[in-house]
PDB file of N, CA, C and O in Angstrom, chain B, residues numbered from 101:
ATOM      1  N   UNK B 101      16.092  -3.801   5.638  1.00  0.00           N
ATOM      2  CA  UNK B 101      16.497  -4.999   4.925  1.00  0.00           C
ATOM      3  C   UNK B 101      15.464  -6.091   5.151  1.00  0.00           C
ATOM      4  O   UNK B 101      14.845  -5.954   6.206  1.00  0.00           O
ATOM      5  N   UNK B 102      15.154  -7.070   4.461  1.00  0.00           N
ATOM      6  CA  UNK B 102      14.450  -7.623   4.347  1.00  0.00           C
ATOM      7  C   UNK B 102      15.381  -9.037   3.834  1.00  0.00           C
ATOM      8  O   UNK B 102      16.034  -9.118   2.793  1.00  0.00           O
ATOM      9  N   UNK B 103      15.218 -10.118   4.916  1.00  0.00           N
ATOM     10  CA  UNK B 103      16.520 -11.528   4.734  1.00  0.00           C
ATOM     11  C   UNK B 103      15.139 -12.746   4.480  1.00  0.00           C
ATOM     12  O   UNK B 103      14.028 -12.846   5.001  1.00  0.00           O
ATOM     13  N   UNK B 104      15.668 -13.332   3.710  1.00  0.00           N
ATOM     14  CA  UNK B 104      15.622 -14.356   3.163  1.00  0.00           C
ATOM     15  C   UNK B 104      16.226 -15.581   3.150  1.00  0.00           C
ATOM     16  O   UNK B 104      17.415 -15.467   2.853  1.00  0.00           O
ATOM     17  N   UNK B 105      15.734 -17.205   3.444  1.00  0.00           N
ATOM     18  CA  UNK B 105      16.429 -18.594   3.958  1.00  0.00           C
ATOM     19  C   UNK B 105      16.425 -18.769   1.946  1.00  0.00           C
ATOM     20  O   UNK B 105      15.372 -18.453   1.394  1.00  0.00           O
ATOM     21  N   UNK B 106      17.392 -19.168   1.214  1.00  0.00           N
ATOM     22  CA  UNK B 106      17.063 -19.120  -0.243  1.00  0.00           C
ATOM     23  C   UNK B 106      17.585 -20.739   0.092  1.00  0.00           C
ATOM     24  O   UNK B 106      18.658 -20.900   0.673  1.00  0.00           O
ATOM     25  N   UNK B 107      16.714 -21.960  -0.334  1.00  0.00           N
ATOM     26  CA  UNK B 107      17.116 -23.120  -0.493  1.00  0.00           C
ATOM     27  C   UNK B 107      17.741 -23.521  -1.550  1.00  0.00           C
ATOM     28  O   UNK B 107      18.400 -24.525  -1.280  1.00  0.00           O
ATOM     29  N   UNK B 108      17.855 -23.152  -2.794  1.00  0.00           N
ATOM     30  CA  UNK B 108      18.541 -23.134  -3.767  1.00  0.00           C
ATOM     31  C   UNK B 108      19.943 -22.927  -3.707  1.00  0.00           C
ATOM     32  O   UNK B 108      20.766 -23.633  -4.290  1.00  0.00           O
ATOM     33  N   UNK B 109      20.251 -21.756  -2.853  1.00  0.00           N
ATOM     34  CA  UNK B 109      21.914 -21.832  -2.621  1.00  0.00           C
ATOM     35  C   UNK B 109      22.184 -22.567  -0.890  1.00  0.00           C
ATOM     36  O   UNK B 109      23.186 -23.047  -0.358  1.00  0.00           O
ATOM     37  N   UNK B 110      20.990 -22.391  -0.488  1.00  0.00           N
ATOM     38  CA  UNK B 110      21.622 -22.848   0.890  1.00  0.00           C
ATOM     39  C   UNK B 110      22.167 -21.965   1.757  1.00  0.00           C
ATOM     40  O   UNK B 110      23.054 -22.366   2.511  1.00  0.00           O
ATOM     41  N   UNK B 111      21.794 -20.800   1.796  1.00  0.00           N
ATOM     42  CA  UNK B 111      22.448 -19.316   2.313  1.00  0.00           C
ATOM     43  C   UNK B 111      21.347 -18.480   2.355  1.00  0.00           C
ATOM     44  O   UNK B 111      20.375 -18.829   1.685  1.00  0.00           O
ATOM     45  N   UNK B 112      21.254 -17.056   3.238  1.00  0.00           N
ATOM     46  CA  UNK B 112      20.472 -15.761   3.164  1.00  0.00           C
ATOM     47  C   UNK B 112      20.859 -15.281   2.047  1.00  0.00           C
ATOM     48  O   UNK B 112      21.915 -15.521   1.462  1.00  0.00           O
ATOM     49  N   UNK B 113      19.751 -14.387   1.642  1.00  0.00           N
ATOM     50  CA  UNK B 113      19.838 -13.425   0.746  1.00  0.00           C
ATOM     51  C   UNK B 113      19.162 -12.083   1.142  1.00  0.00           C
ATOM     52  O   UNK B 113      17.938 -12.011   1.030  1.00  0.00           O
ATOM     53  N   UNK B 114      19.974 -10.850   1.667  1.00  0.00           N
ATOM     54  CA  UNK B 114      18.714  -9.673   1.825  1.00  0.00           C
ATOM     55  C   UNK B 114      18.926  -8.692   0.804  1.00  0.00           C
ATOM     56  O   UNK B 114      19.959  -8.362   0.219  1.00  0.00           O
ATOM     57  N   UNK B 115      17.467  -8.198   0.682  1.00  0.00           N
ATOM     58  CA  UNK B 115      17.238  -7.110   0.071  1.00  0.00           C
ATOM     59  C   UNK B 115      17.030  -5.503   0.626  1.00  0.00           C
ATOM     60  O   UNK B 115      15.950  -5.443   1.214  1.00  0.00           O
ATOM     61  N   UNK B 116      17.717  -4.218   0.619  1.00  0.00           N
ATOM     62  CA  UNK B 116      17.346  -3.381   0.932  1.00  0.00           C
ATOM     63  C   UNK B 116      15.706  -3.062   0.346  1.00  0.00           C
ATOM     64  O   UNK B 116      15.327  -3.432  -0.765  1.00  0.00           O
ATOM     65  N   UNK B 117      15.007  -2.451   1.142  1.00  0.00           N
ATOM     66  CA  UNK B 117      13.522  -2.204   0.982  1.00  0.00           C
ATOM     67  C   UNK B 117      13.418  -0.836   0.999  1.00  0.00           C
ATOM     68  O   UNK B 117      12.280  -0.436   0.754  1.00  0.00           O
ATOM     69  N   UNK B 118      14.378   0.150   1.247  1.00  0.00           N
ATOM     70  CA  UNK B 118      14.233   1.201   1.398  1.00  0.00           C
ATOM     71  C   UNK B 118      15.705   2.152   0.648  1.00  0.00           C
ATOM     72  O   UNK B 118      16.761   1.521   0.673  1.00  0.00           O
ATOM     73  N   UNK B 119      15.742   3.179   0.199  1.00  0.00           N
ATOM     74  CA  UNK B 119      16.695   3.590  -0.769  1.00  0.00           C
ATOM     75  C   UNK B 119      17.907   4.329   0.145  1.00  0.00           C
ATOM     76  O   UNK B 119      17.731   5.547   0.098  1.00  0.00           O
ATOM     77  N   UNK B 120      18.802   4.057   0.766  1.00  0.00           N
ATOM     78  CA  UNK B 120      19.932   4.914   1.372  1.00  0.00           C
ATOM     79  C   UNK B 120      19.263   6.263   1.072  1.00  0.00           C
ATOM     80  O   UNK B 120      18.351   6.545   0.295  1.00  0.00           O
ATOM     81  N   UNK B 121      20.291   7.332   2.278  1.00  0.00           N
ATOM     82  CA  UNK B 121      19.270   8.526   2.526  1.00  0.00           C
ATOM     83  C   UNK B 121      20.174   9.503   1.387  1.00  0.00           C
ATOM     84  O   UNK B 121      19.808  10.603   0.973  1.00  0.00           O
ATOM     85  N   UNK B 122      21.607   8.693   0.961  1.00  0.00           N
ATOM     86  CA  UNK B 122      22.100   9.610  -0.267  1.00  0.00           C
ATOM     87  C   UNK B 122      21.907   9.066  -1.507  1.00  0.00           C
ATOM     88  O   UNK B 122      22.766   8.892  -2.371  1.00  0.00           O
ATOM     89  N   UNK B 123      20.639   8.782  -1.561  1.00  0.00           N
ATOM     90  CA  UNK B 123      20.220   8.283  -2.733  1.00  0.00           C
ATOM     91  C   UNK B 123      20.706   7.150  -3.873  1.00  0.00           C
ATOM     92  O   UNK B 123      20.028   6.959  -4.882  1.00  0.00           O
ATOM     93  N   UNK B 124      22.099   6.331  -3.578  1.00  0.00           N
ATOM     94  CA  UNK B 124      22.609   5.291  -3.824  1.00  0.00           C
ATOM     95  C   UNK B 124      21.953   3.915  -3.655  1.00  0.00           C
ATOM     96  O   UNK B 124      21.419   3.816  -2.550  1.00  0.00           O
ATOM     97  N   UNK B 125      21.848   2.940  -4.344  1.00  0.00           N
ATOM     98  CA  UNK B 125      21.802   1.760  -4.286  1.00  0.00           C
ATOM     99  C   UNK B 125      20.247   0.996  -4.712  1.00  0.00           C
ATOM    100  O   UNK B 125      19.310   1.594  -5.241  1.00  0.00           O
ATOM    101  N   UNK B 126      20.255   0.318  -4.534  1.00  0.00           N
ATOM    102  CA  UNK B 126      18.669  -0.199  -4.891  1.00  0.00           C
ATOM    103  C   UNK B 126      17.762  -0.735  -3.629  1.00  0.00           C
ATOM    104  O   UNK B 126      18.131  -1.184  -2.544  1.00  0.00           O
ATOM    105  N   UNK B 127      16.700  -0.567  -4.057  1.00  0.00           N
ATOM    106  CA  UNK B 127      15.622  -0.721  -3.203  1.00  0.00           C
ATOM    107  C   UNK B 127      14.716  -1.773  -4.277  1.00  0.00           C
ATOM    108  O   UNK B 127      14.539  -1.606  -5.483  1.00  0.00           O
ATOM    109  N   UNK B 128      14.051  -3.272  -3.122  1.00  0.00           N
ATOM    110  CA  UNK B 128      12.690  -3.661  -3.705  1.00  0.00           C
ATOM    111  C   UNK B 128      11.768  -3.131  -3.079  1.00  0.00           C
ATOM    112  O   UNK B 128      11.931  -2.502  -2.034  1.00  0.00           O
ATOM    113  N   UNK B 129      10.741  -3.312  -3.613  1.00  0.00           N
ATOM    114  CA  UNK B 129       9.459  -3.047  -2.983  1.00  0.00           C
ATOM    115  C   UNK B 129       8.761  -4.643  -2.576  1.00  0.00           C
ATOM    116  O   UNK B 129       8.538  -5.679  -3.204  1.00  0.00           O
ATOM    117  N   UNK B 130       8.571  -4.164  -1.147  1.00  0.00           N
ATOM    118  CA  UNK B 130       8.254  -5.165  -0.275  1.00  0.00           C
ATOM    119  C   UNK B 130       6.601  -5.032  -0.265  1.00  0.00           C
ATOM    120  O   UNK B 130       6.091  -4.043  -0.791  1.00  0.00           O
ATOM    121  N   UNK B 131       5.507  -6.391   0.550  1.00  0.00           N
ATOM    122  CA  UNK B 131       4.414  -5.746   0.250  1.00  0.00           C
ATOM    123  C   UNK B 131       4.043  -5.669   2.022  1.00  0.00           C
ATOM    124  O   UNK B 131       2.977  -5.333   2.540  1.00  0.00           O
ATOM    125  N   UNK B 132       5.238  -6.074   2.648  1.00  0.00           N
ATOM    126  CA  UNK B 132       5.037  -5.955   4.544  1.00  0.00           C
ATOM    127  C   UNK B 132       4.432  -7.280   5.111  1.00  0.00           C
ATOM    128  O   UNK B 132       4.654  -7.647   6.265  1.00  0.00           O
ATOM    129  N   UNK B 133       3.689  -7.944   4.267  1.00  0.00           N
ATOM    130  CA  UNK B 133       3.170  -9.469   4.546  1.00  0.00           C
ATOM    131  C   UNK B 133       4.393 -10.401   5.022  1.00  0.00           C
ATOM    132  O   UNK B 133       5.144 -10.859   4.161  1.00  0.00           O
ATOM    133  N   UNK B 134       4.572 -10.648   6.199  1.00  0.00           N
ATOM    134  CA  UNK B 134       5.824 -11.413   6.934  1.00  0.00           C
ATOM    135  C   UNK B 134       5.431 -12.913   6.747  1.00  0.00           C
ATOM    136  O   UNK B 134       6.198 -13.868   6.871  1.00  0.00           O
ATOM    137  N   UNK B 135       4.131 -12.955   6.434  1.00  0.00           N
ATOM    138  CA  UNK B 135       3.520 -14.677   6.247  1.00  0.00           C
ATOM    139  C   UNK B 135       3.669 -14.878   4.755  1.00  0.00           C
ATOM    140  O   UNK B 135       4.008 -16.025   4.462  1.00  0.00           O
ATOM    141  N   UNK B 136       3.516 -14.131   3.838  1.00  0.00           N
ATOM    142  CA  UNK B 136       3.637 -14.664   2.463  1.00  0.00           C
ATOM    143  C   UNK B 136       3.669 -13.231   1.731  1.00  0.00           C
ATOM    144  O   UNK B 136       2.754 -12.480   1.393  1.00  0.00           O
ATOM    145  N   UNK B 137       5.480 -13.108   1.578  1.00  0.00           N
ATOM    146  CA  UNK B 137       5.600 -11.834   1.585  1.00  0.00           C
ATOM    147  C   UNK B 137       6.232 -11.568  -0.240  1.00  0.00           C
ATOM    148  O   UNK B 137       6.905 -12.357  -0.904  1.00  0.00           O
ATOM    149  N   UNK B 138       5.732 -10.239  -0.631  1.00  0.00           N
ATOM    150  CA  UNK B 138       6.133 -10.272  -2.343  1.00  0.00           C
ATOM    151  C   UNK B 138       6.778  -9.391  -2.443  1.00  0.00           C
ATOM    152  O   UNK B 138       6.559  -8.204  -2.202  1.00  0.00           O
ATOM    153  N   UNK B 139       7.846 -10.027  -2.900  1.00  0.00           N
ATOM    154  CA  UNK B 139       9.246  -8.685  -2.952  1.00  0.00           C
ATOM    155  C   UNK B 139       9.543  -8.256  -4.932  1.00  0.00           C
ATOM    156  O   UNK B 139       9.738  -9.179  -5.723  1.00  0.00           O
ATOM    157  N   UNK B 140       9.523  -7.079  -5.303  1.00  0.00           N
ATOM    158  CA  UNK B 140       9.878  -6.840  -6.546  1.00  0.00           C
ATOM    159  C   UNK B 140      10.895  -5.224  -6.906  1.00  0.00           C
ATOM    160  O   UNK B 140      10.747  -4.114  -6.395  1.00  0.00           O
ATOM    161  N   UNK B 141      11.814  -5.640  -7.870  1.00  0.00           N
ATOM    162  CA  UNK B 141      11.316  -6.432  -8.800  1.00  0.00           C
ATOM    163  C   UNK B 141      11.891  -8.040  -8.637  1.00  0.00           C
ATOM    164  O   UNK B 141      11.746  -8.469  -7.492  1.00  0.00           O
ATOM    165  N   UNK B 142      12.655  -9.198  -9.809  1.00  0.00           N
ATOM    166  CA  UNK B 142      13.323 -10.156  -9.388  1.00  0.00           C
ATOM    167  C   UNK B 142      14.520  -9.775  -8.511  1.00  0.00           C
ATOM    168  O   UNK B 142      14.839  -8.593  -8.380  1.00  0.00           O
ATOM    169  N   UNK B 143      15.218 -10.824  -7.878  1.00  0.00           N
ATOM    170  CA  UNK B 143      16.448 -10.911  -6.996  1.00  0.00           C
ATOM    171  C   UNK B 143      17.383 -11.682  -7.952  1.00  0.00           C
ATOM    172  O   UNK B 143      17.070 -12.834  -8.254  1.00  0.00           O
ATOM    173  N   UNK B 144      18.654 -11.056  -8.516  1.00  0.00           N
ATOM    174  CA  UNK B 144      19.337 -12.042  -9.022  1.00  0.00           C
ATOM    175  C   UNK B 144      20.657 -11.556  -8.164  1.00  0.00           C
ATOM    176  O   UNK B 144      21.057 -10.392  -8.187  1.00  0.00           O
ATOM    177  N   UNK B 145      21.312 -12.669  -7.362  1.00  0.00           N
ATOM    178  CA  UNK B 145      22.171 -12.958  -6.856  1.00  0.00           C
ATOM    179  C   UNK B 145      23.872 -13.681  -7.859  1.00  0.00           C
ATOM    180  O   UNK B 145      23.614 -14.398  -8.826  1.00  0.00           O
ATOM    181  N   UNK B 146      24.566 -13.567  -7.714  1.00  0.00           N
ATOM    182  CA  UNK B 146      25.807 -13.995  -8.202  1.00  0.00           C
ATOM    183  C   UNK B 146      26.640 -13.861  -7.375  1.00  0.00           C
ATOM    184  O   UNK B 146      26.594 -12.775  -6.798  1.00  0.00           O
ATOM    185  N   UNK B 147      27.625 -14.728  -6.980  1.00  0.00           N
ATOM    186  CA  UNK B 147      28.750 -15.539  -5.857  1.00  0.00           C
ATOM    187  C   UNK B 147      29.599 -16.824  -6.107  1.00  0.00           C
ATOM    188  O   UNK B 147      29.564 -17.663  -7.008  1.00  0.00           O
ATOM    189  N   UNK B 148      30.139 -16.725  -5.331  1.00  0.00           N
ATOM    190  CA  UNK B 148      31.419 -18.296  -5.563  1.00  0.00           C
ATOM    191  C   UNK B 148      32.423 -18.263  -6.481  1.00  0.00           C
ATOM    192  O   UNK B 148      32.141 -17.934  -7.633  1.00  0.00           O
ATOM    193  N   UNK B 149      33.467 -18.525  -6.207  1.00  0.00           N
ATOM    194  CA  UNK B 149      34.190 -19.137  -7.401  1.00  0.00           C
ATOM    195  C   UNK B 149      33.731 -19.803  -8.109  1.00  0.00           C
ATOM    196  O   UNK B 149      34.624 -19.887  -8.952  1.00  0.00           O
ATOM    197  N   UNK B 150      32.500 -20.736  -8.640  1.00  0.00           N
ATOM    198  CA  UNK B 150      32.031 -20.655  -9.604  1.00  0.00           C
ATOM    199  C   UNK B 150      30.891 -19.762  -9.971  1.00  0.00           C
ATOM    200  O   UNK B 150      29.815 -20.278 -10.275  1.00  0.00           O
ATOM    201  N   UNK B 151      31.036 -18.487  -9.967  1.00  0.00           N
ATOM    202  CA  UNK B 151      29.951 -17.968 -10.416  1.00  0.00           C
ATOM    203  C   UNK B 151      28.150 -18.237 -10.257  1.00  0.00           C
ATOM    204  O   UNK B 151      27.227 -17.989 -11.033  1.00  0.00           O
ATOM    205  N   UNK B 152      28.191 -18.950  -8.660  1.00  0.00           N
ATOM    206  CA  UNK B 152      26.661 -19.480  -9.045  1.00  0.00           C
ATOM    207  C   UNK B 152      25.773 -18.146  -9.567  1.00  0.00           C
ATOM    208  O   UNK B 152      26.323 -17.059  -9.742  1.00  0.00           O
ATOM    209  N   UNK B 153      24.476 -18.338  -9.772  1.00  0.00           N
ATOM    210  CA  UNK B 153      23.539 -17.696 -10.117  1.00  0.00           C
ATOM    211  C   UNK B 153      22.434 -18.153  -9.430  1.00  0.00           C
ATOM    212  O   UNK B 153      22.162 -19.330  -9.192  1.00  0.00           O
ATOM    213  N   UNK B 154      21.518 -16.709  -8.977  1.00  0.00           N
ATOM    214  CA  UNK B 154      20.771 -17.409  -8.455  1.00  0.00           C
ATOM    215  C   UNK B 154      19.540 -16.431  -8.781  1.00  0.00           C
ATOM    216  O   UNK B 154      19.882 -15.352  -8.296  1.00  0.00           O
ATOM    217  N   UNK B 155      18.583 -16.321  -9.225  1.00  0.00           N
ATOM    218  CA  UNK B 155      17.767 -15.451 -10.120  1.00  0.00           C
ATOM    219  C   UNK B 155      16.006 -16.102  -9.738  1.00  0.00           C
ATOM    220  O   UNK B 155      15.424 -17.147 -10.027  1.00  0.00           O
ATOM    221  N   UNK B 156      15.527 -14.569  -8.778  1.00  0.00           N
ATOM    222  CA  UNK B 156      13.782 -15.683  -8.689  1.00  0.00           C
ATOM    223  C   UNK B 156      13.351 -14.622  -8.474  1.00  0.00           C
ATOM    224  O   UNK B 156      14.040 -13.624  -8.262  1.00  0.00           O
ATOM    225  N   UNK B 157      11.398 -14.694  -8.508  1.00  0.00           N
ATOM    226  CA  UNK B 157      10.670 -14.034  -8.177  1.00  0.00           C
ATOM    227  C   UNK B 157      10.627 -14.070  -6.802  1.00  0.00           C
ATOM    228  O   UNK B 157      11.463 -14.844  -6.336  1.00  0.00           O
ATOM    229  N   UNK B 158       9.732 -13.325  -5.740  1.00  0.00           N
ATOM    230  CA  UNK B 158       9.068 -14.083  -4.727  1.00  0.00           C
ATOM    231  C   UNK B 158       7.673 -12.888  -4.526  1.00  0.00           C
ATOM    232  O   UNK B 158       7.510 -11.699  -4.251  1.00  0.00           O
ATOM    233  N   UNK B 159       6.896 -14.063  -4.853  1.00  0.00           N
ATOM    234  CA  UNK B 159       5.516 -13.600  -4.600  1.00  0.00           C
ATOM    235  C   UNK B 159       4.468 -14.591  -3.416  1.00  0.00           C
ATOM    236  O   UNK B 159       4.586 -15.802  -3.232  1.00  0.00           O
ATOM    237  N   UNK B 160       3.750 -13.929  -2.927  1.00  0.00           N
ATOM    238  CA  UNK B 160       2.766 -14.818  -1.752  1.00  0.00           C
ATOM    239  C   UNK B 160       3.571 -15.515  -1.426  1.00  0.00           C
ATOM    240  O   UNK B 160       3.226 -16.635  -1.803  1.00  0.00           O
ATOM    241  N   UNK B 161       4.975 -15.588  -0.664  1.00  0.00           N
ATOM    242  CA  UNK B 161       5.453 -16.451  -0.001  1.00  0.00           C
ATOM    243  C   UNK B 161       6.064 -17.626  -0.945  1.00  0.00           C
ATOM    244  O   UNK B 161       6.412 -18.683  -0.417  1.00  0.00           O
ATOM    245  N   UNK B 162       6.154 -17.488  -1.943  1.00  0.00           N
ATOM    246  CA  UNK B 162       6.782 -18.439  -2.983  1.00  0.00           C
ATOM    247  C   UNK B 162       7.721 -18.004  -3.448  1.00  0.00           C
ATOM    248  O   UNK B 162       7.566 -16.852  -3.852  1.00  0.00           O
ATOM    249  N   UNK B 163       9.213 -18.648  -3.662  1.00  0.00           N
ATOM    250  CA  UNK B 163      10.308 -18.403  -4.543  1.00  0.00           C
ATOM    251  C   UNK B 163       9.805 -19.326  -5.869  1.00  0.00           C
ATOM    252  O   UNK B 163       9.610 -20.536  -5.745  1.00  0.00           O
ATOM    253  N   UNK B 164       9.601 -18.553  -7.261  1.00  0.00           N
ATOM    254  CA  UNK B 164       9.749 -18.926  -8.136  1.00  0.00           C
ATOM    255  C   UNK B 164      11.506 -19.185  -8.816  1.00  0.00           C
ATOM    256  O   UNK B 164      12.103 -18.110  -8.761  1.00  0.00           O
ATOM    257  N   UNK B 165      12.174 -20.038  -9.259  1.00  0.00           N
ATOM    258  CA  UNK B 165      13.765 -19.781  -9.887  1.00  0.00           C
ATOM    259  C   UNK B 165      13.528 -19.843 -10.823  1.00  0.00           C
ATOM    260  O   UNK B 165      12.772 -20.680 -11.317  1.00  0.00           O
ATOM    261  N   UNK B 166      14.121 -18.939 -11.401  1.00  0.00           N
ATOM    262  CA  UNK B 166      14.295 -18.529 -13.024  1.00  0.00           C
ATOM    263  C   UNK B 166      15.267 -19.942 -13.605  1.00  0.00           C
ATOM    264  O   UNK B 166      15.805 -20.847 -12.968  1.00  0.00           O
ATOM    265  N   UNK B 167      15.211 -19.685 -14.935  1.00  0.00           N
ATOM    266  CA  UNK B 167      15.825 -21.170 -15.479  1.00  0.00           C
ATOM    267  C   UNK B 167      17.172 -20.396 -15.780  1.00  0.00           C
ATOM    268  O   UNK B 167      17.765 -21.007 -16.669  1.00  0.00           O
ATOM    269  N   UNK B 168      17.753 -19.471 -15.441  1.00  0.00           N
ATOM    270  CA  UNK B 168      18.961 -19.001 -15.680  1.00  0.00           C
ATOM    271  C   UNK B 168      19.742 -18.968 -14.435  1.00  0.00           C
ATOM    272  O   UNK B 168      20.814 -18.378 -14.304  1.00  0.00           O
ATOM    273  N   UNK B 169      19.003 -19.781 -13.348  1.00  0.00           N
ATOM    274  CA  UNK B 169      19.591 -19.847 -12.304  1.00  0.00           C
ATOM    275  C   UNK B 169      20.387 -21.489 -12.498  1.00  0.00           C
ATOM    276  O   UNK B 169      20.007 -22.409 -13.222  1.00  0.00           O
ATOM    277  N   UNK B 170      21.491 -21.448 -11.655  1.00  0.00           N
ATOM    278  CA  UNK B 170      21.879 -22.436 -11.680  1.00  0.00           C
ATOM    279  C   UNK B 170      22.241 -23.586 -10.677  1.00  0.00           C
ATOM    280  O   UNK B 170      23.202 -24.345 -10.807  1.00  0.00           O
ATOM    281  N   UNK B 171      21.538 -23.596  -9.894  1.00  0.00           N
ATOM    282  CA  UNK B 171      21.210 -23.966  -8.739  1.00  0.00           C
ATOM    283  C   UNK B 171      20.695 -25.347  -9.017  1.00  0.00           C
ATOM    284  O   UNK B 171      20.990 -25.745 -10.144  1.00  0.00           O
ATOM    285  N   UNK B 172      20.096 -26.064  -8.382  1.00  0.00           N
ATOM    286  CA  UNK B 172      19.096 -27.448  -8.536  1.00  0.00           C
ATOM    287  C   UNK B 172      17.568 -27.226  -8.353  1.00  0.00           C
ATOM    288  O   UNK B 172      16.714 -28.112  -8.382  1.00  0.00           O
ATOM    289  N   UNK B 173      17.359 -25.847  -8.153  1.00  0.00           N
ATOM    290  CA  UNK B 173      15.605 -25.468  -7.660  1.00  0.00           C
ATOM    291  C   UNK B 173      15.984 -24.777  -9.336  1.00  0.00           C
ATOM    292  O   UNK B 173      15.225 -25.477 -10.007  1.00  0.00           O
ATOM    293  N   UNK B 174      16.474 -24.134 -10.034  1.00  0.00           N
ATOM    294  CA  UNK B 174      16.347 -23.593 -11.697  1.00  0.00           C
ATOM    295  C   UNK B 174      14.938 -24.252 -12.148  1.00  0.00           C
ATOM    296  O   UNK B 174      14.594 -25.414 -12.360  1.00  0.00           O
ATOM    297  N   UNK B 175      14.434 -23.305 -12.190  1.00  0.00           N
ATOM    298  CA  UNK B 175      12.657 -23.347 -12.968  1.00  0.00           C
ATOM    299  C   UNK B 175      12.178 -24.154 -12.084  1.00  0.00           C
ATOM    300  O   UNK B 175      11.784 -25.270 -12.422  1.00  0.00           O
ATOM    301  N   UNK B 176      12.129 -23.727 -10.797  1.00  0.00           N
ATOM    302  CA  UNK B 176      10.695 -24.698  -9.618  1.00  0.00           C
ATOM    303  C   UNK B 176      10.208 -23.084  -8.868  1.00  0.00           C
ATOM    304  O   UNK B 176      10.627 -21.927  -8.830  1.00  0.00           O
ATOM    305  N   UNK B 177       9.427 -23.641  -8.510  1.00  0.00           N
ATOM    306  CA  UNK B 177       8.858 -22.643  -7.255  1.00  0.00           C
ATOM    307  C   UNK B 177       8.421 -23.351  -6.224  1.00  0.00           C
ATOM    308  O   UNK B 177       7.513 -24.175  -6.114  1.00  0.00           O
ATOM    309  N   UNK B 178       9.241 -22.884  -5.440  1.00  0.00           N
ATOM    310  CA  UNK B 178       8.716 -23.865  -3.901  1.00  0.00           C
ATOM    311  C   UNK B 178       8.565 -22.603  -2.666  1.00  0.00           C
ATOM    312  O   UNK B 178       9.185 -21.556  -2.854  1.00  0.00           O
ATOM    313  N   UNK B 179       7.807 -22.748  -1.545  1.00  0.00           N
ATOM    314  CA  UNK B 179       7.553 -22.264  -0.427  1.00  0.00           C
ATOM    315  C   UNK B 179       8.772 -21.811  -0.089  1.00  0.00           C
ATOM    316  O   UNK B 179       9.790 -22.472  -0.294  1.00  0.00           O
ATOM    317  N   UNK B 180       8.766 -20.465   0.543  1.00  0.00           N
ATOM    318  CA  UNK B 180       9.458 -19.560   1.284  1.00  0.00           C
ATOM    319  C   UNK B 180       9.837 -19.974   2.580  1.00  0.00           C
ATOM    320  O   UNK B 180       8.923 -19.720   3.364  1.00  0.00           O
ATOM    321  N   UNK B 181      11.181 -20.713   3.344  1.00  0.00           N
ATOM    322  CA  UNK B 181      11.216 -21.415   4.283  1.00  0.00           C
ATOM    323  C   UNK B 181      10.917 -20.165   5.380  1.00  0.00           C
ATOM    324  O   UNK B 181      10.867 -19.072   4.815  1.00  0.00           O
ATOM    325  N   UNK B 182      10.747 -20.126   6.580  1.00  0.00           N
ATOM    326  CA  UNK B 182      10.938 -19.437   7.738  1.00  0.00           C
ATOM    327  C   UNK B 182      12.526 -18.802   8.079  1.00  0.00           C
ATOM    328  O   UNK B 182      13.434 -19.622   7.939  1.00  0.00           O
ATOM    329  N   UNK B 183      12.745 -18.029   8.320  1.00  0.00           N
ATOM    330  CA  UNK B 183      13.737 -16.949   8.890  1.00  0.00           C
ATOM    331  C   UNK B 183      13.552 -16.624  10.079  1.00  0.00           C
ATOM    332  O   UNK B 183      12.928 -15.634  10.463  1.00  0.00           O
ATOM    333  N   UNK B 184      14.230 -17.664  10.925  1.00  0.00           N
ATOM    334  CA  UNK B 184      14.404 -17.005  12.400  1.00  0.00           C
ATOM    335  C   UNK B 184      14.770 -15.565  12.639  1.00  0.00           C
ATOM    336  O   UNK B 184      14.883 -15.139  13.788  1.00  0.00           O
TER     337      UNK B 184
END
């Protein structure tokens, strides 16, 4: 797994990086760079009683947000915070 600080919702987000061994579920492809790391394909997240959305790239250490996110970062790209 591979966790993520997402400032847009204010919460983690992880991604499996590797495919369960019974072949279920999804996998991104990570590129192992822990300093400015590119995960694909996008991450779209959905949660809350209201349905947030939360939809981005992350490449070189940048979250791009998609404008279908609905968050207050929707269409910015800002720096990848640190993950203790």
């Amino acid at each position: 797994m591979v966790w993520i600080w997402c400032p847009g919702c204010d919460e983690h987000h992880a991604m499996p990086v590797t495919k369960p061994s019974n072949g279920d579920g999804v996998a991104w492809v990570f590129n192992g760079d822990e300093e400015k790391p590119t995960l694909s394909p996008s991450i779209l997240v959905r949660h809350g009683a209201n349905n947030t959305v939360c939809h981005s790239f992350i490449t070189d250490g940048k979250i791009q947000f998609l404008s279908d996110s609905t968050h207050g970062l929707s269409g910015q790209t800002v720096e990848l915070p640190e993950v203790d």
